[in-house]
KOLDRENDREN-764174 format. One line per 10 residues: for each residue x, y, z of N, C-alpha, C. Coordinates in steps of 0.1 Angstrom, whole numbers, padded with zeros to 4 digits. Example, Ala and Ser with C-alpha at 12.3 -4.5 7.8 and 13.67 -1.06 7.14 Angstrom:
2
0132 -0057 0078 0123 -0045 0078 0132 -0033 0078; 0128 -0022 0071 0137 -0011 0071 0129 0000 0079
! end
This chain:
378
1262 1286 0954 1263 1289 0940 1262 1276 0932; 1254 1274 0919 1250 1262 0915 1261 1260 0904; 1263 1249 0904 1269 1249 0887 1261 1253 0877; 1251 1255 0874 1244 1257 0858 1249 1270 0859; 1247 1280 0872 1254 1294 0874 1264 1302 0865; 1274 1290 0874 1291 1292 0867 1290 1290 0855; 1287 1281 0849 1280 1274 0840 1277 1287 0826; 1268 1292 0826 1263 1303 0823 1268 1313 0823; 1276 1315 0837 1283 1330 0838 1295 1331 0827; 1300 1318 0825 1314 1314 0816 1308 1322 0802
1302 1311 0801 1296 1308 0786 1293 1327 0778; 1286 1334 0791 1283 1349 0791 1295 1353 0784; 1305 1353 0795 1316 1356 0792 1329 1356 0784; 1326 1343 0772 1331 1342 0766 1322 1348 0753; 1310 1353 0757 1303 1354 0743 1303 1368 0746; 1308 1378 0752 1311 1393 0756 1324 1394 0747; 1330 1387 0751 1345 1387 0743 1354 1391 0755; 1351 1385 0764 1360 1387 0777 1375 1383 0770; 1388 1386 0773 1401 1377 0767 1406 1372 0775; 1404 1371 0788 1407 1362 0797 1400 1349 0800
1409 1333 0796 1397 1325 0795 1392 1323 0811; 1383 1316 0814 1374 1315 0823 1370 1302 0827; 1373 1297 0837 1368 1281 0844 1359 1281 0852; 1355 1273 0854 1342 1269 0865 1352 1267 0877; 1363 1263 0880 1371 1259 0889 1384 1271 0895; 1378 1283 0884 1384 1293 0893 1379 1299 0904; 1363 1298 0910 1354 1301 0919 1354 1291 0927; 1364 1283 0925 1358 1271 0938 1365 1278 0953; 1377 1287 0952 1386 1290 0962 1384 1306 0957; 1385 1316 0967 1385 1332 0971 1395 1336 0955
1392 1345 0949 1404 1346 0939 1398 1363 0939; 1404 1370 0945 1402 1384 0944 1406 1393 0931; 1415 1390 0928 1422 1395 0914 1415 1390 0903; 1409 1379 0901 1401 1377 0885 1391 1383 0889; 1382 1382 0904 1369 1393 0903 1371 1408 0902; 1384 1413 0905 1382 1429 0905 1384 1430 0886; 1391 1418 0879 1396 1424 0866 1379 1420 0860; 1368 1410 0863 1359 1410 0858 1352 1422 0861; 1348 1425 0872 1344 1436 0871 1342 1445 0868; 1358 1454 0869 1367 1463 0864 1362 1463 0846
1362 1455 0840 1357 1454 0826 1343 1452 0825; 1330 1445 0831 1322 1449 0828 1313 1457 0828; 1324 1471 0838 1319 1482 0843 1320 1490 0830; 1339 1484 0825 1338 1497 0812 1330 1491 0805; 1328 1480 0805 1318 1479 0791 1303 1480 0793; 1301 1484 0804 1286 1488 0807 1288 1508 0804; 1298 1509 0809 1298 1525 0809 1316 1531 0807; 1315 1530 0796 1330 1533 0789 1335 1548 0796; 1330 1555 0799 1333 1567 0805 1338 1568 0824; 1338 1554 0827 1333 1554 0843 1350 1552 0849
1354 1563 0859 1364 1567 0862 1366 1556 0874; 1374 1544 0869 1379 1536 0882 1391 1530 0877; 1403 1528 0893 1413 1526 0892 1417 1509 0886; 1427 1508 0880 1429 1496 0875 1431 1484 0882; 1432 1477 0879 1433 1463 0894 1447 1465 0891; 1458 1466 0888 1470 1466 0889 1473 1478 0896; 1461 1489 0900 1464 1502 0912 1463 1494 0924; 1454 1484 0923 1447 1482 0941 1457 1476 0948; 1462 1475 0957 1476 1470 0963 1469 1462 0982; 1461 1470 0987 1455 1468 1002 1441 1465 1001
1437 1467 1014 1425 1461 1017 1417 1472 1012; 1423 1484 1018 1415 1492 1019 1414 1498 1000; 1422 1500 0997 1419 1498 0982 1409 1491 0972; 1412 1476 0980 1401 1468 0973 1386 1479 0978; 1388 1478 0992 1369 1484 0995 1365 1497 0990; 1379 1503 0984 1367 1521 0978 1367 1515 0965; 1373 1510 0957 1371 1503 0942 1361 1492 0940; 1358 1487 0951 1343 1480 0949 1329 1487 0956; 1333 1496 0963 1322 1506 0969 1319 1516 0955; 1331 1520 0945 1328 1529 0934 1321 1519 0923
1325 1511 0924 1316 1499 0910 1298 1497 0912; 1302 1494 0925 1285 1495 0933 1278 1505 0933; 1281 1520 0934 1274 1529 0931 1274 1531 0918; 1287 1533 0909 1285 1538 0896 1273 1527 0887; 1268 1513 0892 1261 1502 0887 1246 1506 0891; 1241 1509 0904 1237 1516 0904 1227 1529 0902; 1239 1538 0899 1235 1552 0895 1229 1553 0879; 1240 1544 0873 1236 1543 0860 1229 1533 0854; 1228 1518 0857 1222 1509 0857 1209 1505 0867; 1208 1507 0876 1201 1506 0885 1200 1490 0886
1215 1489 0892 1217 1472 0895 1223 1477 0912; 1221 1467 0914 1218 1467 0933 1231 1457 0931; 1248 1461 0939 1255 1450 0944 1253 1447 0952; 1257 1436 0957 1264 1430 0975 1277 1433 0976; 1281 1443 0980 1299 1445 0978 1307 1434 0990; 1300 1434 0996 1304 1419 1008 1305 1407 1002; 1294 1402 0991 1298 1390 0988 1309 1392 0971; 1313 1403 0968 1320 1408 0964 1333 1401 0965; 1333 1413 0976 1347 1412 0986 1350 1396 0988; 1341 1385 0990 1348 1369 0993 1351 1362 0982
1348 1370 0970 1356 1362 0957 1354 1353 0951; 1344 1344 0959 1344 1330 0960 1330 1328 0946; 1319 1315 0945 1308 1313 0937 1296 1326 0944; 1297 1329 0954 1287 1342 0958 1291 1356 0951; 1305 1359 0944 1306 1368 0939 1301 1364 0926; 1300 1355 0918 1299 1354 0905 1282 1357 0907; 1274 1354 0916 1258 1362 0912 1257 1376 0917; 1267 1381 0919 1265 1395 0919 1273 1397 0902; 1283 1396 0897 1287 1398 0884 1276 1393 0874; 1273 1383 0879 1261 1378 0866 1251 1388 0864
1243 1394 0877 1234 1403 0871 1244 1414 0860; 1248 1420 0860 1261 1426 0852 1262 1424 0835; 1269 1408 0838 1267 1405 0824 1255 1398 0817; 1245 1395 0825 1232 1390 0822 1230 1400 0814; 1227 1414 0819 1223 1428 0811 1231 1429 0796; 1243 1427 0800 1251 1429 0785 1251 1421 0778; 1244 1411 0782 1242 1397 0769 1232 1401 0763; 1220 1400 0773 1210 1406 0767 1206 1417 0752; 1217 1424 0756 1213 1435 0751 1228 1435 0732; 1235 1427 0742 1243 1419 0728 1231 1414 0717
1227 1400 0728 1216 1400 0717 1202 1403 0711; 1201 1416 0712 1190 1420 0709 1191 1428 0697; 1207 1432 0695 1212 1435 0683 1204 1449 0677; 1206 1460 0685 1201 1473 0688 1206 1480 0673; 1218 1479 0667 1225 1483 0655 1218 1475 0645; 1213 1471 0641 1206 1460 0631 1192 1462 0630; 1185 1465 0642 1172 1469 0646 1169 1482 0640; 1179 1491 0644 1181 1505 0639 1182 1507 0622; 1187 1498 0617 1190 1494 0603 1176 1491 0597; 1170 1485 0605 1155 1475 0596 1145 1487 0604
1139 1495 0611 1140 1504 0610 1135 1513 0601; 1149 1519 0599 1154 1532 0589 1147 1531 0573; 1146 1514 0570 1141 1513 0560 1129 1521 0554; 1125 1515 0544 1113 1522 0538 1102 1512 0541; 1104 1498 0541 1093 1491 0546 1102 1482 0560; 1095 1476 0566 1101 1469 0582 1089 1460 0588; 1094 1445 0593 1083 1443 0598 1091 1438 0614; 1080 1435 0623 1085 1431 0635 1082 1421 0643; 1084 1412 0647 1087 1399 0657 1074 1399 0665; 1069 1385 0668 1066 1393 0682 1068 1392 0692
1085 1380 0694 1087 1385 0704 1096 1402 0703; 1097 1409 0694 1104 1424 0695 1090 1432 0701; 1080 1428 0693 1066 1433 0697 1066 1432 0713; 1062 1420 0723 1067 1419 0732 1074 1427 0744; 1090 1425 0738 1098 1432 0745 1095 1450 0748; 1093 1452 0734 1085 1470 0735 1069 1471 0747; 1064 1460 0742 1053 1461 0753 1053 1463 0773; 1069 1456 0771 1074 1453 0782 1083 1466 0787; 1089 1470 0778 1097 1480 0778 1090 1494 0783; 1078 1495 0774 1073 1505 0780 1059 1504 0790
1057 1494 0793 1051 1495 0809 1061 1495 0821; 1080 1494 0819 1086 1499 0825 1089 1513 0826; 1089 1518 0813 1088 1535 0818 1076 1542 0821; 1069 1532 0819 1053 1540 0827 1054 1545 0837; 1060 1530 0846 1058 1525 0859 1069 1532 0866; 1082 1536 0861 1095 1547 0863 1087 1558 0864; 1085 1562 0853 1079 1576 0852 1070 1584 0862; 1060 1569 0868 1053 1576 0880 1060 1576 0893; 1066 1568 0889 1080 1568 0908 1085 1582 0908; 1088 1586 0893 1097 1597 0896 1088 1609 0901
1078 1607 0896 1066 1618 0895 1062 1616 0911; 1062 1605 0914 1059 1605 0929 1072 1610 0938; 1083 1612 0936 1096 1617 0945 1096 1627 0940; 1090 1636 0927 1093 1648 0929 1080 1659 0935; 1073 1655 0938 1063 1657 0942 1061 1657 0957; 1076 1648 0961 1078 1651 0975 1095 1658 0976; 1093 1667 0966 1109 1673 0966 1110 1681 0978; 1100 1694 0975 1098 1704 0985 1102 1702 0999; 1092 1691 1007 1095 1689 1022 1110 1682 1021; 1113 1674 1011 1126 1667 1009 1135 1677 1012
1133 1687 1005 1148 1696 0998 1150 1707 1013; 1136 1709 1020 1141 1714 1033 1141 1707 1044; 1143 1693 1047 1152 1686 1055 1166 1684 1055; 1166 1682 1041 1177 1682 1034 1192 1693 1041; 1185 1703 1035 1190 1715 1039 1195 1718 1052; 1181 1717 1064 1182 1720 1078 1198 1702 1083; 1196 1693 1073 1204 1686 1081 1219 1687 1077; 1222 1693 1065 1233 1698 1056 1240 1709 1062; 1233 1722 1072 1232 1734 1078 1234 1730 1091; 1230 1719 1096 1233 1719 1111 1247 1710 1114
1256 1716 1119 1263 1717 1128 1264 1707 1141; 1275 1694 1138 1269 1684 1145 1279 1686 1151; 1281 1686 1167 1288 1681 1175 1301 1669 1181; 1306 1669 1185 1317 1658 1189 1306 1654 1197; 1300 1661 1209 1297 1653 1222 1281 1642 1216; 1274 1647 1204 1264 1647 1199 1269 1631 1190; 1279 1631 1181 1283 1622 1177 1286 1612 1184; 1295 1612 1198 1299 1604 1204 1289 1597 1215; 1280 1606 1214 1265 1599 1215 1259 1592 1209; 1263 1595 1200 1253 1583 1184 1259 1574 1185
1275 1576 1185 1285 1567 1186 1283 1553 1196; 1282 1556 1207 1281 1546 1218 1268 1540 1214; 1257 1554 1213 1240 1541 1218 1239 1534 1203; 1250 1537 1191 1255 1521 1178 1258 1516 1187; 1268 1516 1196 1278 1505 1206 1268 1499 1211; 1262 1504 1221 1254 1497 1231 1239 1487 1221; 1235 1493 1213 1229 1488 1206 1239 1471 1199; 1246 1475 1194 1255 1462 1186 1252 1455 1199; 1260 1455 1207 1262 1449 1222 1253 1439 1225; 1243 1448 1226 1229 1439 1232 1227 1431 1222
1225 1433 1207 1225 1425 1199 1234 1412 1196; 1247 1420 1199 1256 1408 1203 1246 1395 1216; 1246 1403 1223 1244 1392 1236 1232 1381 1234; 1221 1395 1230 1208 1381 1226 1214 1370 1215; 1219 1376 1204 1228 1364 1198 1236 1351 1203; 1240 1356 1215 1250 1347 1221 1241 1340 1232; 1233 1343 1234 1219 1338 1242 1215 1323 1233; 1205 1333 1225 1206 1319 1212 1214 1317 1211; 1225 1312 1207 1235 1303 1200 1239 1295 1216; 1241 1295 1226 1239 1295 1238 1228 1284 1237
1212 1289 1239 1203 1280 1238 1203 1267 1228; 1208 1275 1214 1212 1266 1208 1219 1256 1210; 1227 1254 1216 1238 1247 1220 1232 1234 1228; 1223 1244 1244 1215 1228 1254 1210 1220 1243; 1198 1234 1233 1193 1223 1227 1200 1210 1219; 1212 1217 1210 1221 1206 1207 1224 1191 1211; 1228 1196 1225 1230 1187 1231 1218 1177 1240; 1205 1184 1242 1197 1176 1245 1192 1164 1232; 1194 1171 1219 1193 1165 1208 1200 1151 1208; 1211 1156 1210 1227 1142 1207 1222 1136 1217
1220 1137 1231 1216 1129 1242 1206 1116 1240; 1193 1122 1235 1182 1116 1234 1185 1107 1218; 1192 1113 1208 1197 1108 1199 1207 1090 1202; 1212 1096 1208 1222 1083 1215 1214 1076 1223; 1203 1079 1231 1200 1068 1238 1190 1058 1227; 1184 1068 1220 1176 1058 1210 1182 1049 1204; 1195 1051 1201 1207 1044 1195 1208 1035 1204; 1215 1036 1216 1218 1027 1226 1207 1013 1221; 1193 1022 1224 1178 1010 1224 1180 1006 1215; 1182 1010 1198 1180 1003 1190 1186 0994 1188
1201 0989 1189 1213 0984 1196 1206 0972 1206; 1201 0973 1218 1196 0964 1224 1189 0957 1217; 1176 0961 1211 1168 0958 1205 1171 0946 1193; 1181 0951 1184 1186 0942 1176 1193 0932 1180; 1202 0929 1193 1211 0923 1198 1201 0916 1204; 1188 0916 1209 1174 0908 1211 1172 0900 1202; 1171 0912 1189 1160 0899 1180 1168 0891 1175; 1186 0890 1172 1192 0880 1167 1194 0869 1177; 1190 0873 1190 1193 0859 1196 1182 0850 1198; 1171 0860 1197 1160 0856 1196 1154 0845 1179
1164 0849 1171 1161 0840 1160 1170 0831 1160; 1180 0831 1165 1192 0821 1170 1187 0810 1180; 1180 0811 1189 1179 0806 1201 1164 0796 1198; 1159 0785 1200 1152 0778 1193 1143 0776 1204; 1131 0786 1204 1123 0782 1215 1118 0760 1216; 1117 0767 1235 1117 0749 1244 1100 0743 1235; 1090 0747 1236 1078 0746 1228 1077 0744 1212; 1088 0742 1207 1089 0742 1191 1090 0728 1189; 1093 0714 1195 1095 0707 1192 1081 0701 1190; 1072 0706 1202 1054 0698 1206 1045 0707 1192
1054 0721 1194 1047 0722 1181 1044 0714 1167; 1058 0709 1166 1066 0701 1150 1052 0691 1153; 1053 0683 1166 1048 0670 1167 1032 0672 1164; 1026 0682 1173 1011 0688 1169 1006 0691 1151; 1021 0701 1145 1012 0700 1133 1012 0686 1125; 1024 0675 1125 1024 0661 1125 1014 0656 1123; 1006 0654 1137 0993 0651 1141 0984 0660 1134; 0981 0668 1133 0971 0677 1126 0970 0674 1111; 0981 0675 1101 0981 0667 1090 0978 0657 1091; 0976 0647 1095 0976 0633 1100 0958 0635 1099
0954 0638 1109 0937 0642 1111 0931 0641 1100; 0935 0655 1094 0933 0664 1083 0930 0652 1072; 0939 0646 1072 0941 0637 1057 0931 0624 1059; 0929 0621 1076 0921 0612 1074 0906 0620 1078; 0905 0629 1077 0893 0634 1079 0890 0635 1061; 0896 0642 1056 0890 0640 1041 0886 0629 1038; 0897 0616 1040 0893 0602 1029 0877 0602 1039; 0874 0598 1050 0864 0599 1054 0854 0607 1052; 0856 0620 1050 0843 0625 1043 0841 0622 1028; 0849 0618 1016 0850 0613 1006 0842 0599 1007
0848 0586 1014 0841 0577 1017 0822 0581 1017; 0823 0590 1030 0810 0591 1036 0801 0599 1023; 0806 0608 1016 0796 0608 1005 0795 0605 0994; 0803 0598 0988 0804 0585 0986 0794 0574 0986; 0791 0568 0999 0781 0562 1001 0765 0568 1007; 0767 0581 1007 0756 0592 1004 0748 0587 0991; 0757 0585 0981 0754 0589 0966 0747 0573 0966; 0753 0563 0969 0753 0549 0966 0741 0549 0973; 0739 0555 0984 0725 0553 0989 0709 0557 0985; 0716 0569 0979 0703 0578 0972 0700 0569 0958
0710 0566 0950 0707 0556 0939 0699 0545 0943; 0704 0536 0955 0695 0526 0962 0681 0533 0961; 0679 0540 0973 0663 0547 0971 0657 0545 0963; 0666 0552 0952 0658 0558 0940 0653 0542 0934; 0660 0535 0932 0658 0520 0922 0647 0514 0933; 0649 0517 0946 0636 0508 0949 0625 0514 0950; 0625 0527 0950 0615 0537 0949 0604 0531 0934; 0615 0531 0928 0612 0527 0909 0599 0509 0911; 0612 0499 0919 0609 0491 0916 0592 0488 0924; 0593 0497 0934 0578 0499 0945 0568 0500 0931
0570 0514 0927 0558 0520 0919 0561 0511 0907; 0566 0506 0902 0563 0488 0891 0556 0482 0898; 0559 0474 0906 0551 0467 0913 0539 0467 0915; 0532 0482 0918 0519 0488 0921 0513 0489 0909; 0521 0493 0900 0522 0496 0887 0509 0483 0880; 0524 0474 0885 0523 0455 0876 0505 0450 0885; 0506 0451 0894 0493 0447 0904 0484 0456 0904; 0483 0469 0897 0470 0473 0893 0463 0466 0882; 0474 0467 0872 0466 0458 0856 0461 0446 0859; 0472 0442 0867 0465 0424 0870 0454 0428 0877
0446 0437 0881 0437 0438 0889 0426 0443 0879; 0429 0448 0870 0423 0456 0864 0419 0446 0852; 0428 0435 0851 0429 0425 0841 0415 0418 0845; 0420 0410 0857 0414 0398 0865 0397 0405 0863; 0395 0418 0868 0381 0422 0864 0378 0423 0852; 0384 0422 0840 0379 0426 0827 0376 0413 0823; 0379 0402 0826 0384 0390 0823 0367 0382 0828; 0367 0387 0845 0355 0380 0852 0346 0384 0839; 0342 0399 0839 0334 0407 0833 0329 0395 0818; 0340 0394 0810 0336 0386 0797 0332 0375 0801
0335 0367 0812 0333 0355 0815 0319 0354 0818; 0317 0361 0827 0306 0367 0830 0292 0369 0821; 0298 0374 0814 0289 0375 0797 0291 0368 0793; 0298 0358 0788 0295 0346 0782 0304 0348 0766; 0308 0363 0765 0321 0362 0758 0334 0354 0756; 0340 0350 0769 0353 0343 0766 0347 0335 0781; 0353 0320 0775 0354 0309 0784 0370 0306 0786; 0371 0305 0798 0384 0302 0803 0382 0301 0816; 0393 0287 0815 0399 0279 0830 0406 0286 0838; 0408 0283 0849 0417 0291 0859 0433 0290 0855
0433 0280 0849 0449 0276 0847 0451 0281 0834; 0441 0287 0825 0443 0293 0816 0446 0313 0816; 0439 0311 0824 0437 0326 0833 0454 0326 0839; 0459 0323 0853 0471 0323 0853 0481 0327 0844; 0482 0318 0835 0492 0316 0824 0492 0329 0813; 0481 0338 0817 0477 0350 0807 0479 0357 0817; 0482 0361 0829 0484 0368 0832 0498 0369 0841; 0508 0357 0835 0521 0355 0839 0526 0364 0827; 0524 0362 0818 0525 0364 0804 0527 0374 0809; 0514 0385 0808 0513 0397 0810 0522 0406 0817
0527 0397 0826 0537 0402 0841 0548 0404 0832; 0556 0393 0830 0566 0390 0822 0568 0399 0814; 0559 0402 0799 0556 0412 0790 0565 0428 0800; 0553 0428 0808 0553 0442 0812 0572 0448 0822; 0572 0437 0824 0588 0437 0833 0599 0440 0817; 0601 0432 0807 0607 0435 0797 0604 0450 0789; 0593 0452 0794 0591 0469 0787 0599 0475 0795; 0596 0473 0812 0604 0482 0819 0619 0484 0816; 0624 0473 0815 0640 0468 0815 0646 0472 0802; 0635 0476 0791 0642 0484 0779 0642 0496 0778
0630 0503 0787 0627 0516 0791 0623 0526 0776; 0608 0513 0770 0602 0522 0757 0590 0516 0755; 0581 0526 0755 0568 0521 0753 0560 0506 0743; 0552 0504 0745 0547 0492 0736 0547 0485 0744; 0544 0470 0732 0542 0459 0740 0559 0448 0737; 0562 0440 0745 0573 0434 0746 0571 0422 0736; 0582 0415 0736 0580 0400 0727 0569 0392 0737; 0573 0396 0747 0562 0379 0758 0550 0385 0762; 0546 0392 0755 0531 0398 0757 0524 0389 0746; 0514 0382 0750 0503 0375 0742 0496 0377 0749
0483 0373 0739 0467 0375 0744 0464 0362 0752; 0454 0359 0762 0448 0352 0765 0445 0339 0757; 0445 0332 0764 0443 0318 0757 0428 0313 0756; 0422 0312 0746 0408 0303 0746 0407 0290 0754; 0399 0283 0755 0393 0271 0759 0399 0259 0753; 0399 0265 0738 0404 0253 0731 0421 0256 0730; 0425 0260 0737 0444 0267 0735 0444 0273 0729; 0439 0275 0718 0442 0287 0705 0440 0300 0709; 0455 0307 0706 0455 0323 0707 0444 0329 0698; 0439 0334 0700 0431 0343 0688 0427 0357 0689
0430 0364 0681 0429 0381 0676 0414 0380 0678; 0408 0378 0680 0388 0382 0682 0382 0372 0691; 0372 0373 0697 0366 0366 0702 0353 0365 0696; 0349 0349 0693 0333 0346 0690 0326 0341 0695; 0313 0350 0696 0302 0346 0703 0288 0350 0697; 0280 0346 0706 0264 0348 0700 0259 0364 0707; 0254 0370 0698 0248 0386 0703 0237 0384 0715; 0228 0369 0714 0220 0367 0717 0221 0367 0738; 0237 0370 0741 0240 0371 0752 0237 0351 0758; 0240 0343 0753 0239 0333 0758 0225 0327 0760
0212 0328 0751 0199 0322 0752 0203 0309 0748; 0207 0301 0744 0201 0288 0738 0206 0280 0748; 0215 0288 0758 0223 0281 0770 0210 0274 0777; 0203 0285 0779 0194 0286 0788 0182 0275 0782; 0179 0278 0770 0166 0267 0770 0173 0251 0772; 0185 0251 0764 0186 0235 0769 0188 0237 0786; 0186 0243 0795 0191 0240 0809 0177 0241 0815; 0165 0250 0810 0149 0248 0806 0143 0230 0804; 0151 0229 0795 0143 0214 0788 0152 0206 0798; 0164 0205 0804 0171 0193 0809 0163 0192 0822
0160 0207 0828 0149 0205 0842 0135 0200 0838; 0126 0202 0832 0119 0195 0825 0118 0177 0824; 0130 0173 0820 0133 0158 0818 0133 0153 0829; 0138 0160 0839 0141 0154 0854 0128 0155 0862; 0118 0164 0861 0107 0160 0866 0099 0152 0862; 0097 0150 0845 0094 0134 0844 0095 0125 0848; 0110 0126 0849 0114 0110 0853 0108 0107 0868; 0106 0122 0877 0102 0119 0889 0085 0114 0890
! end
């Protein structure tokens, strides 16, 4: 029996207008006398006409059992509520859910307010709920559903009504009864026994349970009495361990600075490359022009455009070197401050060169007339 139960069953009961107050803590212990007086009342108050003795008549046992055997049928006959007269009879929170179906009914119907309904109703105009709507819906798919039960039992009255009869008409025996009597006995009996079989079985099994129960206990018991000494007890290999990871940190740390170092001087090396890579292709760079120089240079010489000494040649093409290293080292196109042009014959820098269109003829006739003079003289 739950508390919300009692709970409920009170609260019913004080809203019936029961005058006896009512505890949750009168159902905790057997109380025979408040159940027969609940009852006893909300028998009259289910059916005010219903002929039973007063709880101040019941005196024995056997008293109590025909005055709760009469409640149970008259509930019933007229209600069509099913007791447990057994859990009745123990008084205890199992009697209050047999009473509750009881007063569940009479609350209900408390408040549904049947006199009031009748009232609104009678009127000349009326409207209705829907849960009233509802409840009529409900209401009468129960007498539908009655109506054909009944229709179905009377429809088996005829063969009913002559069994009935042949068993009402016959004439039962002592020796007949005392046969029915026993093969109940012998039946109980056996049912006794297989019961006592099981409960029996039940029992090894019981005990095979606690057995196997206890030993796992026992193990787990070992088991734990292991692992504390086991964390207590400082394994002989713990010490080479300590000293190993020691050593391993130790490694570890100089294994990084060393790979740090090592690229490191990865980096310092590829920059090396790179600058001499640079300074190669200058170089190739610087020693193509001077090549490219030295022939532009023959070339005018050659033609008779520009006269120049060797030591004037040099010195233009130191220049040039020089020039071209200072462009590099500022890293922007143009020409540098120490770039100058080639030096003339006479030293003088000069923006143009002058000469004769004539590609150098007059060189030639005086070199004509001076071979001329010399075979004279011979």
């Amino acid at each position: 029996m739950s508390y919300r139960e009692l709970r409920n069953f009170t609260e019913m009961m004080r809203a019936l207008g029961y005058s006896r107050p009512i505890s949750i803590e009168n159902f905790r212990n057997p109380n025979f006398e408040l159940v027969l007086d609940i009852l006893h009342w909300l028998v009259k108050r289910y059916e005010p006409s219903a002929d039973l003795p007063l709880p101040s008549e019941v005196h024995n046992m056997q008293d109590r059992v025909i005055v709760l055997k009469q409640a149970a049928q008259l509930m019933a006959s007229k209600g069509r509520i099913k007791l447990n007269t057994k859990r009745l009879y123990q008084a205890d929170g199992y009697a209050v859910k047999e009473l509750l179906k009881i007063s569940q009914v009479l609350y209900s119907a408390m408040r549904s307010n049947p006199d009031e309904d009748d009232d609104v109703l009678a009127g000349d105009s009326f409207t209705l709920k829907v849960t009233d709507l509802k409840d009529i819906r409900d209401l009468a798919s129960e007498i539908t559903e009655h109506g054909s039960i009944v229709s179905e039992l009377l429809g088996k009255e005829d063969s009913l009504r002559e069994a009935r009869q042949r068993a009402i008409s016959r004439n039962l025996e002592m020796a007949d009864v005392e046969k029915m009597i026993r093969a109940s006995i012998l039946a109980a009996e056996e049912n006794i026994r297989s019961k006592e079989k099981m409960m029996a079985d039940l029992d090894t099994d019981r005990q095979k349970l606690e057995s196997k129960i206890k030993k796992k206990q026992e193990e787990l018991e070992r088991s734990e009495k292991r692992l504390r000494s086991l964390q207590t007890v400082r394994p002989q290999f713990m010490d080479e361990y300590e000293k190993l990871e020691e050593e391993l940190h130790d490694l570890y740390r100089e294994y990084l600075e060393r790979f740090r170092n090592l690229d490191y001087l990865e980096y310092q090396l590829e920059l090396y490359n790179r600058k001499e890579q640079e300074r190669i292709e200058h170089n190739e760079r610087m020693m193509k022009r001077m090549q490219d120089k030295l022939k532009e240079d023959e070339l005018k010489v050659l033609r008779g455009d520009v006269q120049l000494d060797e030591k004037d040649l040099e010195e233009s093409l130191l220049d040039d070197a020089s020039s071209e290293e200072e462009v590099v080292d500022a890293k922007r196109p143009g020409l540098g401050k120490g770039s100058e042009r080639p030096k003339t014959k006479s030293g003088a820098r000069s923006s143009r060169v002058v000469g004769s269109l004539g590609g150098g003829g007059d060189d030639e006739d005086e070199d004509e007339e001076d071979d001329e003079d010399d075979d004279d003289d011979d």
